[in-house]
Steps between C-alpha positions, in 0.01 A plus 500: 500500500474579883258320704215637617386236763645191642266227646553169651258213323520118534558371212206214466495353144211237440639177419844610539426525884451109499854451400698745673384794744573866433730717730382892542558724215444804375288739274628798352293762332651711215404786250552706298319787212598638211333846385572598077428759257454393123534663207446272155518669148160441297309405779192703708672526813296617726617480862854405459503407878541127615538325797554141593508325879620174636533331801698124575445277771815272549453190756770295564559207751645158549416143547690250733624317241722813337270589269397881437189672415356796395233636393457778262205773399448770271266777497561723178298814400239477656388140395319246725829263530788509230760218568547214738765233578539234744871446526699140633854525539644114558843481663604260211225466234485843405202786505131409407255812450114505430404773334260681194727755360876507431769264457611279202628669200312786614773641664705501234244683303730882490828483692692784317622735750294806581544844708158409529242339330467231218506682146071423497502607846436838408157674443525426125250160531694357272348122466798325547502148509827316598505158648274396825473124461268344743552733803126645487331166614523360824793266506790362705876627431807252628821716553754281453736505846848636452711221640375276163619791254802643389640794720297827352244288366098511570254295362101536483250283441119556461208285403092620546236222416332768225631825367176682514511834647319707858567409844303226658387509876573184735278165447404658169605363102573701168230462248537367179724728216337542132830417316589195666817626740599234696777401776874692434810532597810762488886422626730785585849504512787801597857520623718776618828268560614492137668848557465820744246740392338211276146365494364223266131401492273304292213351494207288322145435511223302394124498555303225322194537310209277416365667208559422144514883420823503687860312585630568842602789628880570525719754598877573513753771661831545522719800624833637675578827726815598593601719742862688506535816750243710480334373174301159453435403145237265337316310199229272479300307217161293617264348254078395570369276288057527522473118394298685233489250156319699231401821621548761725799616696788213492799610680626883660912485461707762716792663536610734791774637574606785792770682663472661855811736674503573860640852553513479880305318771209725412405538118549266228416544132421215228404478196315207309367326205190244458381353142245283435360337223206361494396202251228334340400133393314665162668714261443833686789734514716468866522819654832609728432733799765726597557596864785746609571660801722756692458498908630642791442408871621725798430339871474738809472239767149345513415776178572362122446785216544328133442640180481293175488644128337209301427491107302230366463371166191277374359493886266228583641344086258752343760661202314852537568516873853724577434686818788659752440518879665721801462317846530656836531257834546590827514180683475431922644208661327443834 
C-alpha cells in the first residue's frame, strides 16, 4: 500500500520509558476499499452492492537499548476500533506483541493459495469453522528469535490469562465466561529451508475449561505449499475439539486443499477445495460441508478486479443447504 501521510512522533511507552528512552519514529497511515457485486443462487438478493473500508495506523520507533517498537491499529468497516498490537522487537530475545485479535494458530487457520480470497471468503456465508485457538482474547505472543532456530525456521508462542472473547479497554478486566474457559495457549511452528518453493507449518492449541460439561479445548493443524514457476500448490488438515463430553458439537475436522497459477505479473487464477465435518459428543449424525471455488484476480496498479465462482454444499452443516455464488471485487490500494 502507498502511504498517505508520514509524521514524526516520540515514541513514549509507559513503563518501558523507565528502562530505556525512545528515539523519534514514525506513523504511517494506510488504506484501502473494496466495492462488490453479489449474486447467490436461492437467496433474496436484493441490492447485490457491497462495500467495505479500512484504514491502518503503523508506529514504529526504537529504544536505546536496540529494542524496536511499534504500534499497530485497525479500523475496519466502519467499526469503532477493529485490531490493535503493541509490538517489541529485542535485539536477541526475540519479538513480544500485545494484542486482542490474531496470532497463534490463527494464522494457520486457511493458507491454500488463492487468486484471491479464502474458499469461505466469498459471499456464500458459509459458517466455516477451522481452527482459531486462543487468538480472540487478549494475550501475549513470544516469537521465538531466529538466531535460536534452524535456518528457515519460525516459531510462535502465545498465552492469554482467559480465552473469553470482545476487546477490553485499558485498566479494565474480562468478566466471568458461563462455560468455565479459562487461561490457553497455542505454539506455531513453519520452515521454508527444507527445500525451495517449500513451506511446512503446524500448530497446536489448548484452552482449559473449568466445567464438568467439558474437557479442554484443543486444536491441531498441519499443512504444506509449494511453489514451482508460476504455480504454488497446497494441502492442509486441522482438527477442533469443543471439550464437549456428552452432548453437543465435539470436534469440526478439515481438509483443504488449493492450487493458484500466475499467468503474468497481473492476473492469477486458483482454484480450491475446503471440507469440513462437523461432530457430535451424542449420537447425532456428523455433517461434512463442502466448499469449492474457482477465482481470478487481475491488478491495474493500486486497482484489484477478482471474480470467484463458489459452490457450497451443506453451508453453515445444515444437509438441505446447497447454494452457488458469483462475486465481483474491485479493490483500491491507497
Amino acid at each position: 500500500m502507498n502511504k498517505l501521510t508520514k509524521l514524526g512522533v516520540s515514541a513514549l511507552c509507559g513503563s518501558l520509558a523507565a528502562v530505556a528512552s525512545a528515539n523519534a519514529g514514525e506513523l504511517t497511515v494506510t488504506g484501502g476499499s473494496t466495492a462488490t457485486w453479489s449474486s447467490n443462487s436461492g437467496d433474496v438478493t436484493g441490492n447485490p452492492i457491497g462495500m467495505a473500508t479500512s484504514l491502518s495506523f503503523d508506529g514504529s520507533g526504537e529504544l536505546d537499548n536496540g529494542t524496536g517498537v511499534a504500534l499497530n491499529i485497525a479500523y475496519n468497516d466502519q467499526t469503532a476500533f477493529s485490531a490493535g498490537a503493541i509490538t517489541m522487537t529485542t535485539p536477541s530475545f526475540g519479538t513480544i506483541t500485545i494484542t486482542h485479535s490474531g496470532g497463534g494458530i490463527d494464522r494457520y487457520d486457511d493458507m491454500m493459495p488463492t487468486a484471491w480470497e479464502e474458499t469461505d471468503g466469498t459471499s456464500l456465508g458459509s459458517g466455516l469453522v477451522t481452527v482459531s485457538g486462543n487468538k480472540a482474547a487478549g494475550h501475549v505472543e513470544w516469537g521465538v528469535p531466529s538466531s535460536m532456530l534452524p535456518e528457515g525456521m519460525s516459531a510462535n508462542v502465545l498465552w492469554t490469562p482467559r480465552n473469553s472473547g470482545g476487546m477490553i479497554n485499558d485498566k479494565s478486566t474480562g468478566g466471568a465466561v458461563s462455560v468455565g474457559t479459562e487461561s490457553g495457549f497455542d505454539i506455531t511452528v513453519g520452515t521454508t529451508g527444507l527445500a525451495d518453493g517449500l513451506n511446512l507449518f503446524a500448530g497446536y492449541s489448548d484452552t482449559s475449561m473449568d466445567h464438568k460439561a467439558f474437557n479442554d479445548k484443543k486444536s491441531k493443524v498441519i499443512g504444506a505449499t509449494y511453489a514451482v514457476g508460476p504455480a504454488t500448490i497446497g494441502y492442509q488438515i486441522s482438527d477442533s475439539e469443543t471439550g464437549a463430553v456428552s452432548t453437543g458439537v465435539s470436534e469440526y475436522d478439515n481438509t483443504a486443499y488449493g492450487v493458484n497459477f500466475a499467468v503474468n505479473d497481473n492476473l492469477s487464477i486458483s482454484y480450491g477445495t475446503h471440507k469440513s465435518e462437523k461432530k457430535y459428543a451424542d449420537t447425532t449424525a456428523a455433517v461434512e460441508m463442502e466448499l469449492d471455488s474457482l477465482q481470478l484476480s487481475y491488478t491495474m496498479g493500486g486497482a484489484t478486479v477478482s471474480v470467484a465462482e463458489t459452490e457450497g454444499e451443506n453451508l453453515k452443516y445444515n444437509t438441505a443447504s446447497d447454494k452457488d455464488a458469483t462475486t465481483v471485487a474491485l479493490s483500491l490500494a491507497f
